[in-house]
PLY file of the C-alpha trace (Angstrom):
ply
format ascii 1.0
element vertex 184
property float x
property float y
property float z
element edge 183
property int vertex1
property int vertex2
end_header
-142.02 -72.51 -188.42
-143.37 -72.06 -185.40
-142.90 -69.24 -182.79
-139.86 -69.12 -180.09
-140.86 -70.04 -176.75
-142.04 -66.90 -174.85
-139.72 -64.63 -173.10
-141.73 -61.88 -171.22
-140.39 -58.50 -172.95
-138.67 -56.35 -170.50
-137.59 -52.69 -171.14
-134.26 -52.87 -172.58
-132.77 -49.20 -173.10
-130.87 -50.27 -176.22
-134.02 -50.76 -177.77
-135.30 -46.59 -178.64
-138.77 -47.47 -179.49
-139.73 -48.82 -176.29
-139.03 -45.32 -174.32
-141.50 -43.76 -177.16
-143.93 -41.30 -176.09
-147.25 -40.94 -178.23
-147.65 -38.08 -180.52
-150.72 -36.13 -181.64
-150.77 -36.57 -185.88
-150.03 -33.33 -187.84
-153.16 -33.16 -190.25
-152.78 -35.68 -193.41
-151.06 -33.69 -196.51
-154.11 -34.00 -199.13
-152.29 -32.34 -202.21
-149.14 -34.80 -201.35
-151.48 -38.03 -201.12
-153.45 -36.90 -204.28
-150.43 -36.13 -206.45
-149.04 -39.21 -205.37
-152.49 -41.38 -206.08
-152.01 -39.40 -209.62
-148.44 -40.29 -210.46
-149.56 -44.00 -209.36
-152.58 -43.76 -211.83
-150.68 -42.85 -214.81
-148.24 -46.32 -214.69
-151.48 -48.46 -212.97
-154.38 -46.69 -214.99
-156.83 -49.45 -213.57
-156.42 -48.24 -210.22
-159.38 -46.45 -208.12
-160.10 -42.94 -209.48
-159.81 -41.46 -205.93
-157.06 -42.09 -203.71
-157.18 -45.29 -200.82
-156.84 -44.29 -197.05
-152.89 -42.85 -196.18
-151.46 -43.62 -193.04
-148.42 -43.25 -191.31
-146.39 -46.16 -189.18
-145.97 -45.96 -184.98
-147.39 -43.11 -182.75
-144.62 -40.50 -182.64
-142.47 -38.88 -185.32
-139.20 -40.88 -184.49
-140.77 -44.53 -185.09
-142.95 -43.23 -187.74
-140.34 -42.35 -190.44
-137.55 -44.99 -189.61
-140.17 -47.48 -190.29
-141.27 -45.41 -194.12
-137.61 -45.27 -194.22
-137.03 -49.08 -194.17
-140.13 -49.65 -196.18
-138.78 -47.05 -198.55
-135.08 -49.26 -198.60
-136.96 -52.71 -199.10
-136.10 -53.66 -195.46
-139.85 -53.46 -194.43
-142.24 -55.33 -195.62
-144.77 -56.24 -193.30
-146.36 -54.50 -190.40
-148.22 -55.82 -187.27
-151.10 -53.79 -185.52
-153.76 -54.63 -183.04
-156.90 -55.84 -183.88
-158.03 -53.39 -181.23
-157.18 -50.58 -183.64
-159.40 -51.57 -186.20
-162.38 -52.23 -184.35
-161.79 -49.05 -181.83
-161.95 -46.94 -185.10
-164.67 -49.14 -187.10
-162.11 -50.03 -189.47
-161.90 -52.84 -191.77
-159.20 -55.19 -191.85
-156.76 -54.93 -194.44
-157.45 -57.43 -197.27
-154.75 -58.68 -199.77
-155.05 -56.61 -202.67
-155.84 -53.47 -201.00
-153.97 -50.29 -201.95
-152.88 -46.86 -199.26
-150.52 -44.33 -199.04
-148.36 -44.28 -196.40
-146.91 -40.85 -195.34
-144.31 -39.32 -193.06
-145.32 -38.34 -189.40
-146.19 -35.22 -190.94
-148.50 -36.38 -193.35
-146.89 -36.51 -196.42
-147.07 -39.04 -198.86
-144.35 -41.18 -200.08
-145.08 -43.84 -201.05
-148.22 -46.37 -202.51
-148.46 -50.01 -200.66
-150.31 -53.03 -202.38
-151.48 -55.83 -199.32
-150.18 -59.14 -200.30
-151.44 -61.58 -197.34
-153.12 -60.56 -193.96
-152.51 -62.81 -190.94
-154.44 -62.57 -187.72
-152.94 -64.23 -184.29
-152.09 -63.82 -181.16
-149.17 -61.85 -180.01
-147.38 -65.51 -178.96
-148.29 -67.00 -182.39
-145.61 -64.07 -184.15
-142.76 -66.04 -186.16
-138.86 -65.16 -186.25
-139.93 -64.98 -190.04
-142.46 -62.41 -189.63
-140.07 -60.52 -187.34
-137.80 -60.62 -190.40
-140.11 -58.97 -192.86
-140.95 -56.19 -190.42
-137.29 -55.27 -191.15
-137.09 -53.48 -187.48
-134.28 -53.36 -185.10
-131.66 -56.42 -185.24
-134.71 -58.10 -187.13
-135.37 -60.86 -184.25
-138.22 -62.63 -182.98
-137.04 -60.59 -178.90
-136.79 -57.26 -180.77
-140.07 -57.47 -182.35
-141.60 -58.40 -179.16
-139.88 -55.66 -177.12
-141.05 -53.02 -179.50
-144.56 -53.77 -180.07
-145.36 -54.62 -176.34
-144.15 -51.52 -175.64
-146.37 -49.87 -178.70
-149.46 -52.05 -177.85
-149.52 -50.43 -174.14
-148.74 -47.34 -175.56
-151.78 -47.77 -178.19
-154.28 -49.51 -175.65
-153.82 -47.58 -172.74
-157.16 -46.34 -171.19
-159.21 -48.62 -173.10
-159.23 -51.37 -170.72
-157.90 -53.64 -173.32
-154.65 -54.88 -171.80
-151.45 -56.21 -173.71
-150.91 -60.06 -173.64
-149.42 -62.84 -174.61
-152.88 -63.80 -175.99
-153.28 -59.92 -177.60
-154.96 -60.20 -181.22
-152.23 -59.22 -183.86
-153.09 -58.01 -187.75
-149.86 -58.87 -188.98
-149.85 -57.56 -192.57
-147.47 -58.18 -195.66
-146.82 -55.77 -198.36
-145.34 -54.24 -201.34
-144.33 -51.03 -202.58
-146.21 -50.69 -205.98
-144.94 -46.36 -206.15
-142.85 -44.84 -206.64
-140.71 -47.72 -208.13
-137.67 -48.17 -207.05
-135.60 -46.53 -209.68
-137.61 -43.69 -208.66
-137.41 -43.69 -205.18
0 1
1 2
2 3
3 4
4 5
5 6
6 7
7 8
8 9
9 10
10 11
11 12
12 13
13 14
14 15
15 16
16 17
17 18
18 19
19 20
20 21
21 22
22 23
23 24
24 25
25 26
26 27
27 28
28 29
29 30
30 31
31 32
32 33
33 34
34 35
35 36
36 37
37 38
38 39
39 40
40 41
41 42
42 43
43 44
44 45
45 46
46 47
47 48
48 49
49 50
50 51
51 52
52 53
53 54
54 55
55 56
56 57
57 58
58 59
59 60
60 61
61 62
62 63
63 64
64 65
65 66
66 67
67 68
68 69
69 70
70 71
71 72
72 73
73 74
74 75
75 76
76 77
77 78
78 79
79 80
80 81
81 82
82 83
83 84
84 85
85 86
86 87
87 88
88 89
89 90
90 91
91 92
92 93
93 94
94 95
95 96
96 97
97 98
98 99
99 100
100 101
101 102
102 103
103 104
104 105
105 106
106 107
107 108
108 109
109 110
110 111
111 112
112 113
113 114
114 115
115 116
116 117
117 118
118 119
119 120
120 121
121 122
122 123
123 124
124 125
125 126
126 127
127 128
128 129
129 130
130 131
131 132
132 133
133 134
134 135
135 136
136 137
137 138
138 139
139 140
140 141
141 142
142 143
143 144
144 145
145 146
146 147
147 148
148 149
149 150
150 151
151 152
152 153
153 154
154 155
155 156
156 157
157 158
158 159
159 160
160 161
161 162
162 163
163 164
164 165
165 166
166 167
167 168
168 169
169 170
170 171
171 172
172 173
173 174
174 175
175 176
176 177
177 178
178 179
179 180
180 181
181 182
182 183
């Protein structure tokens, strides 16, 4: 289906994320991320003997663990960053198949993600569907929009890269492989 017409996002105070003010990361929790990469390996034994990249969602501490929260519920299963961020940090892009760790804002791990299907578009190009999987908000296409312009300048300020209409989006579905959830 294709995207909604565009509506230019304006700051809407209902919406908290968009009043967001970047954080500095608390240093990643390596014992949490390794104990969880073990307690993966023990029900996926052919997983990698040392433990994929962890991550945490958003740039502050609010955003970062409503979002594990709803992945950690089975509300959230996708997640949409810039291209920008990849290539500012040398990164690859995700791949389907590819295993991390997500953390808390503090940097500890809870839970492991498996990629199922990476999508790359324009900001424009984003579906009501895919709005739906990111499990945000009210879960619309003007919500999704709202938040992540406001995120994108957030994330691209200074670097001359300016948000858009036309702004490269990594929009990328996934699964919680650990803990499972009678687990969780």
């Amino acid at each position: 289906m294709p995207a909604l017409p565009w509506v230019e996002p304006t700051p809407d105070p209902s919406i908290p994320s968009t009043s967001a003010q970047t954080e500095p990361s608390p240093p990643e929790d390596v014992a949490s991320v390794c104990a969880m990469w073990m307690d993966f390996r023990e029900v996926d034994p052919s997983a990698p003997e040392h433990a994929p990249p962890a991550w945490h969602f958003c740039d502050n501490r609010a955003d970062a663990d409503e979002c594990l929260a709803l992945v950690l519920a089975g509300k959230k299963r996708a997640t949409a960053a810039s291209a920008h961020f990849f290539a500012a940090r040398a990164e690859p892009l995700p791949k389907a198949g590819d295993l991390s760790v997500v953390t808390n804002f503090d940097g500890e791990a809870a839970c492991v993600l498996r990629t199922l299907r990476v999508t790359v578009l324009r900001m424009d190009e984003v579906t009501t569907e895919m709005a739906a999987l990111e499990g945000e908000g009210d879960g619309s296409l003007a919500y999704w929009r709202a938040v992540h312009w406001a995120y994108y300048a957030r994330e691209l300020a200074g670097t001359g890269v300016e948000v858009s209409r036309a702004l490269q989006v990594v929009f990328e579905e996934f699964e919680v492989v650990w803990p499972l959830p009678e687990e969780r």
